[in-house]
C-alpha positions as CSV (number, residue, x, y, z in Angstrom):
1,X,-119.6,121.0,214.1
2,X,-116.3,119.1,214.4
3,X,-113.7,121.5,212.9
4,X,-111.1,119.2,210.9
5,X,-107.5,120.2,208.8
6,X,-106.4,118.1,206.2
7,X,-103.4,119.5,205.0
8,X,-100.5,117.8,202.2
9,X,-97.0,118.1,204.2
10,X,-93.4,117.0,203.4
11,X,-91.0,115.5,205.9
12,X,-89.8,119.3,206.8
13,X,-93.4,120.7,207.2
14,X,-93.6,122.3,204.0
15,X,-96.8,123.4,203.0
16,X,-96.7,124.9,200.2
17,X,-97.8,124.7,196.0
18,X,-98.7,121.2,196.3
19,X,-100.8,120.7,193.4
20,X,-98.5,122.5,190.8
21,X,-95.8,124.9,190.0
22,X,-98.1,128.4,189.4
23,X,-100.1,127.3,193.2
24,X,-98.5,129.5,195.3
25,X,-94.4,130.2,193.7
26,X,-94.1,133.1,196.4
27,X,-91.1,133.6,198.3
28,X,-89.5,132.2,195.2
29,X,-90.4,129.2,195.6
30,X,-89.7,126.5,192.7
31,X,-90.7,123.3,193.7
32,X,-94.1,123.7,193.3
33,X,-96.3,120.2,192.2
34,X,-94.4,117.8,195.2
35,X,-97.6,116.2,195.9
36,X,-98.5,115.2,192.2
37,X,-96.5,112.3,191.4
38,X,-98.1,110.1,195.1
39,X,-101.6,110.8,194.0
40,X,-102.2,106.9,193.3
41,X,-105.4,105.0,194.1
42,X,-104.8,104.9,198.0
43,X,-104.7,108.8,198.2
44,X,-107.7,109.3,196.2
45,X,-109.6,106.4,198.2
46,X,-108.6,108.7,201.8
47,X,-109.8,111.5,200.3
48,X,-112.9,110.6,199.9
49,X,-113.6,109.0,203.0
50,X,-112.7,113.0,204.1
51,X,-115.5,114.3,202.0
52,X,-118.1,111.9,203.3
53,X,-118.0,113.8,206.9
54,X,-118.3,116.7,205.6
55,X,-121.4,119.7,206.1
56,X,-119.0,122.8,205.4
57,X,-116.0,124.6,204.0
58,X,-113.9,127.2,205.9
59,X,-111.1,127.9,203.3
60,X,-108.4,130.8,203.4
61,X,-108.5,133.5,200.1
62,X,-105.7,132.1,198.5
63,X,-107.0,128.3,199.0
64,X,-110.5,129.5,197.8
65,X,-109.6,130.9,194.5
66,X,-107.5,128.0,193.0
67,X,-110.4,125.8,194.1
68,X,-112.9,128.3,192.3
69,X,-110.7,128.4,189.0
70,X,-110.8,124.2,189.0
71,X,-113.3,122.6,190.8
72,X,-116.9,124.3,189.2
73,X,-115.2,122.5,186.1
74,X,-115.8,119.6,187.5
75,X,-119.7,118.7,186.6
76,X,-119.6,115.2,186.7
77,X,-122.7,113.9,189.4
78,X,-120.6,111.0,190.5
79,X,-117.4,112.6,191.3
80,X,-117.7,112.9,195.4
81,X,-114.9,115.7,195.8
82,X,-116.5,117.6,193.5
83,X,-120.6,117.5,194.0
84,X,-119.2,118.4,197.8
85,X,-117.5,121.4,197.2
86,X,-119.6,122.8,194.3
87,X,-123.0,122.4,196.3
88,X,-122.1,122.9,200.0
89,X,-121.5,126.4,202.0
90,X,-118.1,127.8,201.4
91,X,-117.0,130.2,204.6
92,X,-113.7,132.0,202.9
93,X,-111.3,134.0,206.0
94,X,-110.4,137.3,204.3
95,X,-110.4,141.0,204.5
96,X,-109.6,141.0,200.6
97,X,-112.0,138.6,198.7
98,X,-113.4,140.8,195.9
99,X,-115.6,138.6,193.6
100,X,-116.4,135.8,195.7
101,X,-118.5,133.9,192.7
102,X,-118.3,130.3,193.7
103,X,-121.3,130.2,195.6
104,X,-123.1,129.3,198.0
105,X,-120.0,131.3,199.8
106,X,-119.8,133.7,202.5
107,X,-117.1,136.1,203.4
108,X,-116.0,136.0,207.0
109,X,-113.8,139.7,207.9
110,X,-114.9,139.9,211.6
111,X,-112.7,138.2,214.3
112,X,-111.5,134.7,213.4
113,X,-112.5,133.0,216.7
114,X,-115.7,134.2,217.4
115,X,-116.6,134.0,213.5
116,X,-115.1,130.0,213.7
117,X,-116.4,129.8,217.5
118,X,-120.2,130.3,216.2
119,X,-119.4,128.2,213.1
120,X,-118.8,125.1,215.1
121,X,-121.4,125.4,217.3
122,X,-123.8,124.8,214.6
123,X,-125.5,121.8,214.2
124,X,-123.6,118.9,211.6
125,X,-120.8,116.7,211.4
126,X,-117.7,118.2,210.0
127,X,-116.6,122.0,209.3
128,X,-113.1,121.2,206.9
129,X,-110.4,122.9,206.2
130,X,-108.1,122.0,203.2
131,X,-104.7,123.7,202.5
132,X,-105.2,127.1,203.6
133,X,-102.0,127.8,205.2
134,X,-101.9,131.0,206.5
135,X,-105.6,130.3,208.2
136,X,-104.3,126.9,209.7
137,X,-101.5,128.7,211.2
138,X,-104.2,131.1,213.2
139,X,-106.6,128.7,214.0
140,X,-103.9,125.9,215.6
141,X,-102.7,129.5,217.5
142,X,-106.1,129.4,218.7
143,X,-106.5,125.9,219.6
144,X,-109.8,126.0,217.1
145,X,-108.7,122.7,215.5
146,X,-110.4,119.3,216.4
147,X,-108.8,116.5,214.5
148,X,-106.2,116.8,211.9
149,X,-105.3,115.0,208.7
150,X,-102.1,115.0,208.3
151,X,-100.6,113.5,204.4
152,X,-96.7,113.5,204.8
153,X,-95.1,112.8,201.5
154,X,-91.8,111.2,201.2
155,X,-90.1,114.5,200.0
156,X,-87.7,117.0,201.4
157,X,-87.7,120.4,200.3
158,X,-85.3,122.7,202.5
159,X,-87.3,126.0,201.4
160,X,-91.1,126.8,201.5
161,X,-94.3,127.8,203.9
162,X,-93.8,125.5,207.1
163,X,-97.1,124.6,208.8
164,X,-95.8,124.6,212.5
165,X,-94.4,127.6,213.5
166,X,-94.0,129.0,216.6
167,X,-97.0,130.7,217.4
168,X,-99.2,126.9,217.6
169,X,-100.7,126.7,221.1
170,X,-99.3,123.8,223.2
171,X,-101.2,120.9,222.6
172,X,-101.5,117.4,222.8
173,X,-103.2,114.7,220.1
174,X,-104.4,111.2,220.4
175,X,-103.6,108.9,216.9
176,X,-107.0,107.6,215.8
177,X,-105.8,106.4,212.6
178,X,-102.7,106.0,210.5
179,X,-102.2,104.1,206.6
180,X,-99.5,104.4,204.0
181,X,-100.3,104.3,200.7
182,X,-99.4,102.3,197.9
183,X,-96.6,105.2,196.8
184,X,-95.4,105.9,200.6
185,X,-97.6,108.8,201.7
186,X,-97.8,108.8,205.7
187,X,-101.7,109.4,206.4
188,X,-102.2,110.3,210.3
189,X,-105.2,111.4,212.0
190,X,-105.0,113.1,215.6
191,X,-107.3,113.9,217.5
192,X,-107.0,117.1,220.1
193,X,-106.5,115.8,223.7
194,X,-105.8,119.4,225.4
195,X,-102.8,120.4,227.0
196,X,-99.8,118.3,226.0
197,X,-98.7,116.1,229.4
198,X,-95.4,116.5,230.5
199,X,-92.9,114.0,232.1
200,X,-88.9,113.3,233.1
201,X,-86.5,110.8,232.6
202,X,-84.8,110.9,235.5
């Protein structure tokens, strides 16, 4: 399987609480909910062409509770987000899951590459990652990450969880798609092309 990261990003590479104030307000963080006011029909449209590719779910502890306390809510048949991540295998990243209800789930605590490494050499289409920050940061460390979704909203924050930081392996992407929507989200998708290529000037 392809092993794909769509993550919600503002113009600084801020990562975090984008759904709502009570998401993630560590650190002290207060602006929680940046994302919510962009989510018109364009956004919703992408998303779902995200959930068509995919056969799994490798989400981080924090990422797989708030989508445990919302999205089993959501019973309607039709809705494609939600028949996805309610019926397909969920692979949570964590040495401190406890009650890990939301099945069908399984709790991966050895070592993130092999555990990923034999993931993605399953048969299927897409193994996704959504939000997850701290488990985005180790698997771009690890140069795990195939194509990446990248939603930059028009929004500076100054403070939060950054995605790149400076542990990210070196690596160079090809653009295979890129769309604003209707309320100025910046949708990118790159695709891994190995080592970045380097050049002068002079």
């Amino acid at each position: 399987m392809e092993l794909s990261l769509t993550q919600f990003v503002t113009l600084d590479g801020v990562y975090q609480a984008p759904g709502g104030p009570r998401e993630d307000p560590s650190g002290g963080f207060t602006h929680g909910g940046w994302s919510a006011p962009f989510g018109d029909d364009d956004f919703g449209a992408f998303m779902v062409e995200v959930f068509e590719q995919v056969d799994a779910f490798l989400l981080g502890r924090r990422t797989y509770e708030i989508f445990a306390g919302y999205w089993p809510k959501i019973t309607d048949p039709t809705d494609p987000i939600a028949t996805k991540l309610n019926s397909l295998p969920k692979y949570v990243v964590s040495t401190h899951l406890g009650n890990a209800a939301w099945s069908p789930v399984e709790v991966l605590r050895g070592d993130l590459v092999e555990e990923v490494t034999a993931l993605k050499e399953r048969r299927g289409r897409e193994l996704q990652v959504h939000g997850s920050g701290n488990l985005a940061h180790s698997l771009l460390a690890a140069g795990l990450i195939d194509t990446m979704h990248l939603l930059t909203f028009p929004v500076l924050l100054g403070t939060g969880k950054r995605l790149f930081t400076e542990d990210v392996q070196p690596t160079g992407f090809d653009v295979t798609g890129s769309r604003t929507t209707g309320s100025g989200v910046v949708i990118t998708t790159y695709r891994n092309a190995g080592a970045p290529k380097y050049g002068s000037y002079e």
